[in-house]
N, C-alpha and C positions, 0 to 999 in steps of 0.2 A: 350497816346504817345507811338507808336511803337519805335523798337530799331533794326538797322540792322548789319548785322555780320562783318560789318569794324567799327562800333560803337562798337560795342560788346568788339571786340579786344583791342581797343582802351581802354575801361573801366576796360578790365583786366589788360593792362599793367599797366594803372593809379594807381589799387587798389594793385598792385604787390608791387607799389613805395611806398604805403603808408605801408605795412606791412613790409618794410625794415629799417626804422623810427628804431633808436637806441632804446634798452630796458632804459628808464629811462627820455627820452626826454620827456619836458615838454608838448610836440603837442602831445605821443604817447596817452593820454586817448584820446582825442576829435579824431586823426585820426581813433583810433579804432571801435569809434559811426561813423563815416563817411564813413569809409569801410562797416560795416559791412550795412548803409541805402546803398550805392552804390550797394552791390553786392542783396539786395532786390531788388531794384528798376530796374537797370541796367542788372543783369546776369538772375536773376528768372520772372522779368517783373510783380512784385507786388509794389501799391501803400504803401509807407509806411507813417504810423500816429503816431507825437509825443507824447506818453503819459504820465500820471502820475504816479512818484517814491512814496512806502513807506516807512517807517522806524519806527521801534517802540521802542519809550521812555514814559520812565516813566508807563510801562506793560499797553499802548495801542500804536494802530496804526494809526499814524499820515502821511496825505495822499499829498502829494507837491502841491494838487492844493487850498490847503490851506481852506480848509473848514472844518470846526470844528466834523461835523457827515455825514461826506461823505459817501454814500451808497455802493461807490467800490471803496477804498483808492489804489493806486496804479495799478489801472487796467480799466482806462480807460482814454479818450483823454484828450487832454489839450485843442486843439485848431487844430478843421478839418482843418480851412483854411489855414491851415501852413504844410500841407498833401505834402509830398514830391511825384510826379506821376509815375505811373509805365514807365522806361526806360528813367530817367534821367539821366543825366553824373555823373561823380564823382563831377564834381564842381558844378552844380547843386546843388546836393546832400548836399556839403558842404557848402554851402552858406545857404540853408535851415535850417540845424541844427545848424548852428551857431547862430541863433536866439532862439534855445532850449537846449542847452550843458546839458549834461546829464540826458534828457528825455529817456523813455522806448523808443524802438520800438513798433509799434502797428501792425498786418494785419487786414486791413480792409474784413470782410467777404463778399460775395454772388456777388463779382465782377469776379475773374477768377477763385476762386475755393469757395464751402462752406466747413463745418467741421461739421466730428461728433463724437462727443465726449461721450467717455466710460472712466470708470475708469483705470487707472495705470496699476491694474494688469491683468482683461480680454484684455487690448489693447495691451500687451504685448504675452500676449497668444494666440490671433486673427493673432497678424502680423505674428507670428514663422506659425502660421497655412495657413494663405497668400501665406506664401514665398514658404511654403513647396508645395502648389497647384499650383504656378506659375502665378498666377492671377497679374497682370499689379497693382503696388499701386504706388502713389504717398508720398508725404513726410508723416513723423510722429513726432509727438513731443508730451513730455512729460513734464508738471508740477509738482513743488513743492509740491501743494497739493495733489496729485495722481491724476492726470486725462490724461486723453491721447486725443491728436487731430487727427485726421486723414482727412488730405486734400483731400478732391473728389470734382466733375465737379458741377458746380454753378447748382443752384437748389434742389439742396438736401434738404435741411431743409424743405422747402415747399412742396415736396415728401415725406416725411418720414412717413406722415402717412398714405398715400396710398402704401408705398411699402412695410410697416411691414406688414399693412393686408392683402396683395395681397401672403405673404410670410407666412400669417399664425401666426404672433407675435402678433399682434395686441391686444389682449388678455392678452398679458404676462407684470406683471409687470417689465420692464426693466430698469439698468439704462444705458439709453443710448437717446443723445438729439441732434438737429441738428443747427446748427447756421449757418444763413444768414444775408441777407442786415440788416445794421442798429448794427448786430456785430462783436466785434473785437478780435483778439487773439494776447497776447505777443511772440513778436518772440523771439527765443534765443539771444544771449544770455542774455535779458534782465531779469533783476528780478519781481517776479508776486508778487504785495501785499506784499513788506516786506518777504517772505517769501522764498529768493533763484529765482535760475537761470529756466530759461525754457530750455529744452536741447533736441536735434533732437533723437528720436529713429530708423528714416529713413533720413537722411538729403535729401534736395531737389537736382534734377538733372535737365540739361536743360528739357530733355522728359518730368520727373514728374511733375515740375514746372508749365510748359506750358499746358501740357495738361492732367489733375489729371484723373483720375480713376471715371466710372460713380459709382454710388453709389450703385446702384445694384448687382454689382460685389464682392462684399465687404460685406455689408448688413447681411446675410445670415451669416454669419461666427460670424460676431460682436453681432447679435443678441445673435444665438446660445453660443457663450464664454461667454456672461454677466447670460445668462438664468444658465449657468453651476456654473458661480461663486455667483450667487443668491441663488442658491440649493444648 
């Protein structure tokens, strides 16, 4: 579902309204899950998926979708067919998650962009080197547990290992991995695993959003940072 620039408008003033919502109002936690699927769905044009919350009692981690040894507690879907689509309204939006009140956010990978993911701190050292070259990057965001995402143009993950060898890595133990269709990434500001908030180290813009960075471009850099913080 495309979204066009008098809709657009329209979903910003919508999502304006909601973040005007009194500090203490009993609507302000669910308008906040609803802004924040609206301006997924609506302003950056990403399908968003309800996922599963963790929380840990009794020093282990018990996963909301209620399964006793669940394999990813808090970090993966609930229920696809309750997928909010990319370029919904705000009300849209709100009527979908009112059937899931205080589920994660999910993004769905290998539809308008894939991700590849290096650890915290070479991702950190990649993007200052990025910026520094002027190279076109799309969003970035950072995990609890130290890992970094970096959103680039759909098909990467099934490139990657023709374009490490093609780039001469191919050889190098790296950590660094690409997720496509079939994966998903917590958006901000949702919590991953019990374990804290995901938080942008690039926030998305309409350009980046839309149209991410091929992976090529990038590559080279990310390789080399992981290769440097391996050694």
């Amino acid at each position: 579902m495309g979204f066009t620039i008098g809709a657009l408008g329209s979903g910003i003033r919508d999502i304006r309204e909601l973040r005007e919502l009194r500090p203490g109002s009993r609507r302000r936690s669910r308008a906040s899950e609803c802004t924040a699927v609206a301006e997924y769905a609506g302003l950056w044009g990403w399908s968003v998926v309800p996922g599963a919350r963790a929380a840990r009692t009794g020093g282990r981690t018990r996963c909301s979708c209620g399964v006793d040894d669940c394999a990813a507690p808090g970090a993966h879907p609930l229920d696809p067919s309750l997928e909010v689509p990319a370029g919904a309204t705000l009300d849209e939006a709100s009527a979908a998650w009112s059937q899931v009140p205080g589920a994660a956010l999910l993004l769905p990978a290998g539809r308008t962009f894939d991700v590849i993911e290096v650890s915290e701190a070479a991702g950190r050292h990649a993007l200052a080197r990025l910026e520094r070259m002027g190279l076109p990057l799309g969003p970035v965001a950072a995990t609890p547990h130290g890992r970094a995402w970096f959103l680039v143009a759909p098909g990467a993950a099934a490139e990657l290992p023709r374009l490490l060898y093609r780039m001469g890595w191919d050889d190098s133990r790296l950590d660094l991995r690409g997720l496509g269709p079939g994966d998903h990434i917590t958006a901000p500001p949702s919590d991953l695993g019990g374990l804290g908030p995901v938080h942008w180290l690039r926030p998305p813009t309409l350009e980046g959003a839309a149209h991410p960075p091929e992976a090529r471009l990038l590559l080279g850099t990310l390789a080399y940072v992981c290769h440097r913080s391996a050694a």
